[in-house]
N, C-alpha and C positions, 0 to 999 in steps of 0.2 A: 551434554554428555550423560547427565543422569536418568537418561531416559533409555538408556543400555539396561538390559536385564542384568544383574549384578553377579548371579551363579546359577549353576542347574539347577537349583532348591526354588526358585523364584520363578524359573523358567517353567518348569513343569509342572506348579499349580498355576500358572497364563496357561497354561496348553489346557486345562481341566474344567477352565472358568466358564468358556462355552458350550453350551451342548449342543447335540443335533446338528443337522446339517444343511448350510445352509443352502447350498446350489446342487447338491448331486453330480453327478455325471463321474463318478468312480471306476473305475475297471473290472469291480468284483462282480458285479450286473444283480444288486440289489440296493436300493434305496432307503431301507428302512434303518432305524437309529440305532438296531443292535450287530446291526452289518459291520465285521471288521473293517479299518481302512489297511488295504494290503501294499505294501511297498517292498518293490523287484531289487533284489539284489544279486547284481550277477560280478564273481570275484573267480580269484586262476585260485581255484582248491586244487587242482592238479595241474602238473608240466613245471616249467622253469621258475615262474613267480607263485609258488604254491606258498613259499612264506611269508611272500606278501599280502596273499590274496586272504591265508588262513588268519593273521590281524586284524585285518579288518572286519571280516565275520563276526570275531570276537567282539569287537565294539561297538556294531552298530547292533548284533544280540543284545548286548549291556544297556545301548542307549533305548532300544524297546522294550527291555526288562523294567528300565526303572519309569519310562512314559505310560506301562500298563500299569505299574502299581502304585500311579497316581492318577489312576481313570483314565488315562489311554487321550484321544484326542480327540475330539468335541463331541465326548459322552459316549467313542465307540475305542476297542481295544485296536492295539496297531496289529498287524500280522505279516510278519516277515516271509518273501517267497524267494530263496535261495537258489542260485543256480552255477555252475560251475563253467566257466569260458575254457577250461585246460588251456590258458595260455595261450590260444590261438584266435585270434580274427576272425578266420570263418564258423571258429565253434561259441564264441561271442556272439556273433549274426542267429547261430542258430537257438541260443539261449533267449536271446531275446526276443524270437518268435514264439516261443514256449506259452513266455509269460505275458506278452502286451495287453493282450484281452483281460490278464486277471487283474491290474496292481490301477493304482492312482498316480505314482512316483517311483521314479526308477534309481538308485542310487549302483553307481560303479561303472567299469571296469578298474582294478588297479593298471592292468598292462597297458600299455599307451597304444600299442598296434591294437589291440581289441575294442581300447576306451573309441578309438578314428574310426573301427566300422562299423560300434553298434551308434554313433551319434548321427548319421545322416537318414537313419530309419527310428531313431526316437523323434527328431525333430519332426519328417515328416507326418509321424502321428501323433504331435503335439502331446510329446509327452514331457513332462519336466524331471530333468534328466541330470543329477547331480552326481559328475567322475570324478573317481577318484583317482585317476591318472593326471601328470603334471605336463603335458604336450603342449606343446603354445598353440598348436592349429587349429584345436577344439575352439579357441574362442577368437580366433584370427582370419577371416572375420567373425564378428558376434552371429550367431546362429538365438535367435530366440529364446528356446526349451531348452539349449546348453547350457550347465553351470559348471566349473571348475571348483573342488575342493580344497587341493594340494595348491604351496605354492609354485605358478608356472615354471618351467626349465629358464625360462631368462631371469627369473627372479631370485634364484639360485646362485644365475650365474653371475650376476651383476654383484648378490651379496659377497659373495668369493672375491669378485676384483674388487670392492669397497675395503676387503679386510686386508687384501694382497697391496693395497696402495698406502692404505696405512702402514702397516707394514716396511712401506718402503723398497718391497721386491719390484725390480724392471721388468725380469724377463722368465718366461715362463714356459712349462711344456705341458701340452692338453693331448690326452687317449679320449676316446668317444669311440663306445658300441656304436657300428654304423645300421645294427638290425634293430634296432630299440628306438623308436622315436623321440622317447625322453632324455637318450642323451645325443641325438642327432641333433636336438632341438637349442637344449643345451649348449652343445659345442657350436655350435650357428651363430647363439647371441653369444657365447664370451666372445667369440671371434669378431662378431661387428661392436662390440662394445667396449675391449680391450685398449681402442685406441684414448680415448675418452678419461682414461683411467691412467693413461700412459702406460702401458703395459704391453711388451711384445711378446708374442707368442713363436718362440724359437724352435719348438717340436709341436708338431702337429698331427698325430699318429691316429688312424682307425684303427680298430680290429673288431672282432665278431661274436658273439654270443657263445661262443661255441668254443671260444679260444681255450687252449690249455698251457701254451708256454707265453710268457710275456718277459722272456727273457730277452729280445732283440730290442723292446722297444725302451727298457731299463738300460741298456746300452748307449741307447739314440740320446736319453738324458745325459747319459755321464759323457758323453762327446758333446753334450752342450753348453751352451751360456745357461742355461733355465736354472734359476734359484728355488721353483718346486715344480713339483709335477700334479697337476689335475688331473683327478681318472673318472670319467663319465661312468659308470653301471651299473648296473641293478641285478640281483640276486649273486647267484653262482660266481662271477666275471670280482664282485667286488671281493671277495675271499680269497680265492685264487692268485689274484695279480698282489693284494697286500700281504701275502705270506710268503711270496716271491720275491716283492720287493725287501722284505728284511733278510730273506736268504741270500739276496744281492751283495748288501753291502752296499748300497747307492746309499748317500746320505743328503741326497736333496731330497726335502721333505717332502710327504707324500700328504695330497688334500684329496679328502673323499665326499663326496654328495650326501644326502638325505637318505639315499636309497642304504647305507649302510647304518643310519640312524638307528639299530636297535640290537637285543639279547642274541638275534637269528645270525648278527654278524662279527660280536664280540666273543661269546661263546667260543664259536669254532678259531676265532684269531689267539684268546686267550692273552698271554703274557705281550703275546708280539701287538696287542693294538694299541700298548700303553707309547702315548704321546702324538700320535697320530691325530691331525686334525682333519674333524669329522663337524659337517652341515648338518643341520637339525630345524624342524618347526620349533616353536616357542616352548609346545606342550613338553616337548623330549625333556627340557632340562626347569621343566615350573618350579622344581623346589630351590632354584637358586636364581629366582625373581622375586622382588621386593613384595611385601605384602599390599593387595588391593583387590579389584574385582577378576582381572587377566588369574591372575593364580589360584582364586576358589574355584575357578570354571575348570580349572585342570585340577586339582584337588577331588575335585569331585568326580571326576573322570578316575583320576589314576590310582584314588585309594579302593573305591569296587573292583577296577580290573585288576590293580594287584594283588587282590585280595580273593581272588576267584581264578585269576589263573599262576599266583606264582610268581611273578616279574612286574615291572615296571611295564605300563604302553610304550610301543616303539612308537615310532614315525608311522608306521603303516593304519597305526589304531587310531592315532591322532586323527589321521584324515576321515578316518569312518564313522567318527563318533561326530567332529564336526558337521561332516555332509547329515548326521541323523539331527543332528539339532537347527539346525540350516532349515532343514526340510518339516521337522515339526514345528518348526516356528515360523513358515511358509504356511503352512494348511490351517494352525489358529487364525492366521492372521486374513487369512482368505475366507476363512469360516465356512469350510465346503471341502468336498476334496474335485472338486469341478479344474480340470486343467487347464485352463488357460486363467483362472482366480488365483491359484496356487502359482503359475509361471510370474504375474506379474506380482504377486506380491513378495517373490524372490527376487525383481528387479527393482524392490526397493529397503531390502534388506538393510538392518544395522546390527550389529549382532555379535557379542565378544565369543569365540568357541576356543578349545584349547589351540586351535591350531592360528589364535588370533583373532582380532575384529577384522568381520568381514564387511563391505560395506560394496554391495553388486549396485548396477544402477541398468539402465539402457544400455549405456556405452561401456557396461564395464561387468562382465562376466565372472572375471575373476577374480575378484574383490579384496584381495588380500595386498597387500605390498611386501617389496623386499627386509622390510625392520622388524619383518615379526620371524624371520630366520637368525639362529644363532651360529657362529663359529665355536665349534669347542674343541677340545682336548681330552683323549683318554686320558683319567686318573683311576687306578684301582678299579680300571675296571667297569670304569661308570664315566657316562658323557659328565664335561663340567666346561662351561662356557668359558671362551679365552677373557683375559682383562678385556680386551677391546670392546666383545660381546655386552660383557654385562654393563658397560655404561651405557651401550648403544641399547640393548635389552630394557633398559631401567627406563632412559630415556622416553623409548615407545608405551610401555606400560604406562607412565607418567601422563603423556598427552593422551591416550585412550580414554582416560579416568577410572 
């Protein structure tokens, strides 16, 4: 285990240590040692996931901020090339025509319909390709140049029935955006894993991205058995339906995903998200994990970024700042920014990021497991892991080293 990089401080003088390059073959179309190494970042800055996509910017700027101003990456500065997908699939596709030619490494999309149509035209031009979308299809089957950042939609969902069975809840009701793949994907595995966990699923309700009343389906709970309701979605849909539901007066409790992990959905909830339990990566709630190496590696993330913009990292920063370290510790370790040097030495990755230790291999894309997910609780305001969490939290920390 001691052979895990122990924090960013450690990580980014390794990245420093070699210089030069060892294989070439970069996207920028020069070879010489003071050619930046350019890495394509395509996120929704515009349309429905604009404040998803605008976190993660923020952090993977941070993670190239503090990589240049430790000499950058084998003696060349990194150079971010941004591009905007507007939330759409097809303006995805065209994003990533823009820039193929220029970059080494491609990190994003957040939205899951855009992350599925830019990944079968990175693959094909073997490019190494790190989403920040949590889709299970991207790595089902494994695609090569594919990596996954986020934990998958089943790993979400699986940690949700881990905590619903402790818990001791039987019966349950699940909403899933049926336009969103991330929570199509989602509601797929709670649904084939529910049984497993003993748990039925007594409402079982779609609706669309676009919804504005979720008042029929707050109804279908209260005519039900279901001891809480699950609500698959991301952006707009998660604000909406949880401000609805307190106007309700349904008092089966309401359980919300990752996607509402952060200030973008607390903020607008205010008073009404206190006690509501809310999914998170590891990094969401670091200052309430025991001290070791998992907590400097967010520490060190989350005191720059709150410190530069204001807030705490949500979940959406989490995953951007992990995919930048992921990937600079891919191209030291390849010593080259040569693609297919970089792809496998992602498939042998071990590597603690705030979003967790990752551990990809051949067979395994998305590296992460369900124990580096938290269950929490609005307190004041602010995510705080439930009891259950933090021994299960402690525990992982504990065995990672």
């Amino acid at each position: 285990m001691r052979r895990l990089l122990p924090s960013l401080a450690a990580l980014l003088l390794a990245l420093t240590a070699c210089a030069g390059d060892g294989g070439g073959g970069g996207g920028g179309g020069g070879s010489g040692a003071q050619d930046p190494i350019r890495v394509g970042l395509i996120v929704s800055l515009t349309g429905n996931y604009t404040p998803l996509g605008s976190e993660d910017k923020k952090a993977v700027e941070l993670a190239v901020e503090q990589v240049n101003a430790q000499g950058g990456l084998l003696g060349r500065q990194v150079e971010l090339i941004t591009r905007d997908d507007k939330t759409a699939p097809d303006q995805g596709i065209v994003a990533y025509n823009q820039i193929k030619g220029e970059i080494d490494a491609l990190i994003g999309p957040v939205f899951s319909n855009a992350a599925l149509a830019v990944e079968p035209l990175a693959q094909r031009d073997r490019m190494p390709y790190l989403s920040l979308a949590p889709a299970q299809e991207q790595v089902e089957p494994i695609k090569s140049y594919i990596f996954v950042t986020p934990a998958l939609s089943s790993m979400y969902a699986e940690r949700y029935l881990q905590y619903i069975q402790a818990e001791g809840i039987k019966t349950v009701a699940v909403a899933w955006d049926s336009k969103s793949a991330y929570s199509v994907s989602g509601h797929e595995s709670m649904v084939e894993l529910a049984p497993k966990y003993g748990v039925t699923i007594a409402v079982d309700e779609p609706y669309e991205t676009t919804t504005s009343d979720f008042s029929a389906l707050f109804q279908h709970v209260r005519d039900s058995r279901a001891e809480a309701l699950v609500f698959w979605g991301s952006g707009a849909p998660g604000v909406t339906a949880a401000k609805q539901y307190v106007a309700s007066g349904l008092e089966t409790p309401l359980f919300l995903t990752g996607s509402q992990a952060s200030t973008l959905w607390l903020e607008p909830m205010g008073a009404d998200a206190e006690g509501m339990i809310v999914q998170s990566a590891i990094g969401v709630v670091g200052e309430h994990l025991p001290d070791g190496r998992q907590k400097e590696v967010i520490e060190q993330m989350a005191g720059p970024f709150e410190q530069k913009h204001g807030y705490p990292p949500p979940q959406f920063a989490q995953d951007g700042y992990s995919a930048s370290l992921l990937l600079f510790e891919a191209i030291r370790k390849a010593g080259s920014t040569d693609k297919t040097k970089i792809q496998q030495a992602l498939e042998t990755m071990d590597l603690i990021t705030p979003n967790g230790r990752f551990r990809y291999s051949p067979t395994d894309h998305s590296g992460l497991s369900p124990e580096y997910i938290s269950i929490n609780t609005v307190e004041n305001g602010t995510f705080v892991p439930t009891e259950w969490a933090k021994e299960q939290l402690a525990k992982t920390v504990a065995e990672a080293g």
